[in-house]
C-alpha positions as CSV (number, residue, x, y, z in Angstrom):
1,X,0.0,0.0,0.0
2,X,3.0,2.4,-0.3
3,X,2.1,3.6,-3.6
4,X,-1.1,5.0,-2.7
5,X,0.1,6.5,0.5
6,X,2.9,8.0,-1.3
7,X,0.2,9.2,-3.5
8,X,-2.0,10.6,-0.8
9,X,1.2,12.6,0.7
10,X,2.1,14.3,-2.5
11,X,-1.4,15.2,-3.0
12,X,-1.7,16.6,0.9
13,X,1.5,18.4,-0.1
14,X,0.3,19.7,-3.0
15,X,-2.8,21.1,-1.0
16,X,-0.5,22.7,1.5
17,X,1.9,24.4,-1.4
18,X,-1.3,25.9,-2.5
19,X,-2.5,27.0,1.0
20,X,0.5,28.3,1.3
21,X,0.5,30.3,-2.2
22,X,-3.4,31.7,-1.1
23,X,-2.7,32.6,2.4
24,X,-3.0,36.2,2.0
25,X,-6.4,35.9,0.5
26,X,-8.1,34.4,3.1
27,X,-10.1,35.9,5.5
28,X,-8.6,36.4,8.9
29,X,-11.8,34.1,10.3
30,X,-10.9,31.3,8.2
31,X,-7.1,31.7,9.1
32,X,-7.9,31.9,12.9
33,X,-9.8,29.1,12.5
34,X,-7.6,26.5,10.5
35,X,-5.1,27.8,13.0
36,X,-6.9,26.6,15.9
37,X,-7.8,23.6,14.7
38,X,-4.5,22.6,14.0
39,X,-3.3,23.3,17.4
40,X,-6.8,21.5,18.8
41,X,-5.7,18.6,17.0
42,X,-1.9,18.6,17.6
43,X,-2.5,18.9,21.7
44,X,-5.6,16.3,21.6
45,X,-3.3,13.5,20.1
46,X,-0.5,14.4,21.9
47,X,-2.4,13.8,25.1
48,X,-3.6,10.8,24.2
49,X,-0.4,9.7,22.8
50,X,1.9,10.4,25.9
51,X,-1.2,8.7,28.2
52,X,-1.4,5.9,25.7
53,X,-5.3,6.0,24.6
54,X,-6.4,5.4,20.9
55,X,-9.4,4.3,19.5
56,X,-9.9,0.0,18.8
57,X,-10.2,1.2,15.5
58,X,-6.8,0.7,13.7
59,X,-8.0,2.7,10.8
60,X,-9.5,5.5,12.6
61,X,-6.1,6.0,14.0
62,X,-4.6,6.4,10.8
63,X,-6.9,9.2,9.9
64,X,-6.3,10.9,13.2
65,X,-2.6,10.6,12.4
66,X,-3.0,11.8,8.9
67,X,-4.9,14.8,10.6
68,X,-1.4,15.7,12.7
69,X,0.6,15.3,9.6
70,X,-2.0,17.9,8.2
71,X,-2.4,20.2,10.9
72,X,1.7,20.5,11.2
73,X,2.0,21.2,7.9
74,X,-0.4,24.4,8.0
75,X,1.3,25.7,10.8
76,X,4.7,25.5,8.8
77,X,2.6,27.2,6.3
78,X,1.9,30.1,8.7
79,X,5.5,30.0,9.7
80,X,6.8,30.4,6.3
81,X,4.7,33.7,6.6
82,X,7.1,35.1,9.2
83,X,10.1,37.5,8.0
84,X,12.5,37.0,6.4
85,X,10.4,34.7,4.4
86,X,13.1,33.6,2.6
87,X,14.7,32.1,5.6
88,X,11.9,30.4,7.6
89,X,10.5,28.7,4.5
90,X,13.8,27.1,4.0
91,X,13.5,26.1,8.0
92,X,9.8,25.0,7.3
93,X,11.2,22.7,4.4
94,X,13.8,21.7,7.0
95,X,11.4,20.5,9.6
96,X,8.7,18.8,7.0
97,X,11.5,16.6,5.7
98,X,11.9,14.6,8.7
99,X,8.3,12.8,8.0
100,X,9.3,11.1,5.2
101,X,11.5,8.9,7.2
102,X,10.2,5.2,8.1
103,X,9.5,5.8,11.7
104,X,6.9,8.8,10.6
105,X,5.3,7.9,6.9
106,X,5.3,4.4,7.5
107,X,2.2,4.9,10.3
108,X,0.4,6.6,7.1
109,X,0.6,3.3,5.3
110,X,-2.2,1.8,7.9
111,X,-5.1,3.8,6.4
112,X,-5.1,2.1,3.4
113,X,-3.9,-1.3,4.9
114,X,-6.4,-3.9,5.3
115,X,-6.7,-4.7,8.9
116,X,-4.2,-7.3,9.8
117,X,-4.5,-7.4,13.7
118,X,-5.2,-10.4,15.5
119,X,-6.6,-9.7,18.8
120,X,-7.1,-12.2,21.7
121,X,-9.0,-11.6,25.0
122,X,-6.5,-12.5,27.5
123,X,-8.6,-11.4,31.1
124,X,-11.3,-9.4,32.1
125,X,-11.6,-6.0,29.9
126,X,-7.6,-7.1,28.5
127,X,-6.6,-7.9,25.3
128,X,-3.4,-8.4,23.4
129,X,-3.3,-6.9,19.7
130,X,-0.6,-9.1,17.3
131,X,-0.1,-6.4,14.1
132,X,2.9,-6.9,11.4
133,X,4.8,-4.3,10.5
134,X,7.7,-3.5,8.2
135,X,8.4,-4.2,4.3
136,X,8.4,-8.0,4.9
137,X,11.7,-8.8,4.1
138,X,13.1,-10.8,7.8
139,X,15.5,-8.3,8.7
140,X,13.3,-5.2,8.3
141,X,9.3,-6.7,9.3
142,X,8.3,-8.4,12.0
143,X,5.3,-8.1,14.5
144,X,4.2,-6.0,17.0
145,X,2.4,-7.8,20.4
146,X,0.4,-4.9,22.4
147,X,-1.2,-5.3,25.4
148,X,-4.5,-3.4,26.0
149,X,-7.1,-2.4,28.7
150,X,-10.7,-1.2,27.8
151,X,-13.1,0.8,30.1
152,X,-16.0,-1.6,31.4
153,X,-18.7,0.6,29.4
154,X,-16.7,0.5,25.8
155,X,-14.6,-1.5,23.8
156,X,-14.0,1.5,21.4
157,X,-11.3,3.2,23.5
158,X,-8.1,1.4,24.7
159,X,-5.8,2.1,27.0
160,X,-2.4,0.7,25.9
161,X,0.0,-1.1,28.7
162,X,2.7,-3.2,27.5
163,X,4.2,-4.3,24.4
164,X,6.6,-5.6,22.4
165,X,8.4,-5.4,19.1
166,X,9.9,-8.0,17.4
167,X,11.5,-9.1,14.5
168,X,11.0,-12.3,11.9
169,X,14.8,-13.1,12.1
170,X,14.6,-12.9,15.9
171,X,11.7,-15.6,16.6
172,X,8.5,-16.7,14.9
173,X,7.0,-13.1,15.6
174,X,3.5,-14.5,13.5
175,X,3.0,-16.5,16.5
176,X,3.9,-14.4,19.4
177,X,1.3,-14.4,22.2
178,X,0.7,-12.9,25.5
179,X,-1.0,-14.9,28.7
180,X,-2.2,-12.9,31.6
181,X,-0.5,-14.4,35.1
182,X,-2.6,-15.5,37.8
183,X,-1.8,-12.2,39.9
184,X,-3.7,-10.4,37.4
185,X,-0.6,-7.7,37.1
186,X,1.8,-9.1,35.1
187,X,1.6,-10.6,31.3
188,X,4.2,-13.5,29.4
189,X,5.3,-12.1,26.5
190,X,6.3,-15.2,24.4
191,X,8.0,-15.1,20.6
192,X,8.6,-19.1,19.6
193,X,11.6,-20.0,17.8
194,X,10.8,-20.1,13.8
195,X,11.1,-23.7,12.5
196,X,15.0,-22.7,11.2
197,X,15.7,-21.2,14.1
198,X,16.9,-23.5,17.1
199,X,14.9,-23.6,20.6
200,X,16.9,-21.2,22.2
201,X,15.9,-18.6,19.4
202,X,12.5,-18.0,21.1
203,X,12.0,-15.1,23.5
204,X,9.7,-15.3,26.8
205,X,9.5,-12.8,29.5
206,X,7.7,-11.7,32.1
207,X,6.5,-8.1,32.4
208,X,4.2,-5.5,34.6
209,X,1.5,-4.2,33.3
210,X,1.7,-0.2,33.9
């Protein structure tokens, strides 16, 4: 599905070359007001990034995520605006570059992925979400094992706490699991060893659940 985010991007950078080109003709409402948003949207997702809640929705957090990529590129529109114009557009190009690496477009991709997850009720209101990531070549894919809590009223919101990353030429990471322990606190994280891989390959450990 790179293509057609790759696609998408140009297209959203496209819309914010020409926001940028028909600032001035705006009306100061509609300038307040895409300014605004964008900072709304930037603090919202930051919050619920840094207290790990997102939607159940894999795709809806995609779009929410495009909607970031979107609102920081209009304030480096408005910043471009600033004097000497010459010299914060070149830092606004500076700072937009950075989202084309792997760790930031690559999130992008999932809006347009079909949903992969495999997601296993391991105790009351907890469940453990198995999503692949990476091109799918060993060295660079592999699968991600997330640990989630959900309010008793709603399985729409999730409340991430634990995880783990790992990749294909570490273990079998298809097959990873989690199992809830008996004191209800902790979780075993377990990666098998693939079939070429010999038994000591697999990875189990024990962890909290914060």
């Amino acid at each position: 599905m790179l293509p057609l985010t790759f696609a998408a991007f140009a297209i959203l950078t496209g819309a914010l070359i020409l926001l940028r080109l028909r600032w001035t003709r705006l009306s100061p409402e509609i300038q307040r007001f895409l300014i605004v948003c964008s900072c709304t949207i930037l603090a919202l997702v930051g919050v619920a990034k840094a207290t790990r809640w997102s939607t159940s929705s894999t795709h809806l957090n995609a779009a929410f995520y495009w909607l970031v990529i979107a609102s920081y590129g209009i304030l480096l529109v408005v910043f471009t605006l600033l004097r000497p114009r010459w010299l914060t557009t070149i830092i606004a190009i500076v700072l937009f570059i950075p989202i084309l690496s792997a760790s930031a477009f690559l999130p992008l991709a999932e809006l347009f992925n079909p949903d992969q997850h495999t997601i296993v009720d391991i105790g009351p209101n907890l469940t453990s979400d198995l999503a692949p990531w990476g091109t799918g070549t060993a060295p660079t894919s592999g699968y991600d094992l997330n640990i989630y809590s959900h309010p008793s009223w709603t399985r729409f919101l999730r409340h991430r706490r634990q995880g783990s990353h790992y990749y294909s030429g570490q273990c079998d990471s298809s097959r990873a699991t989690a199992t809830l322990q008996p004191d209800g606190e902790h979780v075993l994280m377990s990666c098998p060893a693939a079939p070429n891989q010999p038994p000591d390959a697999a990875r189990s450990l024990v962890v909290k659940l914060y």
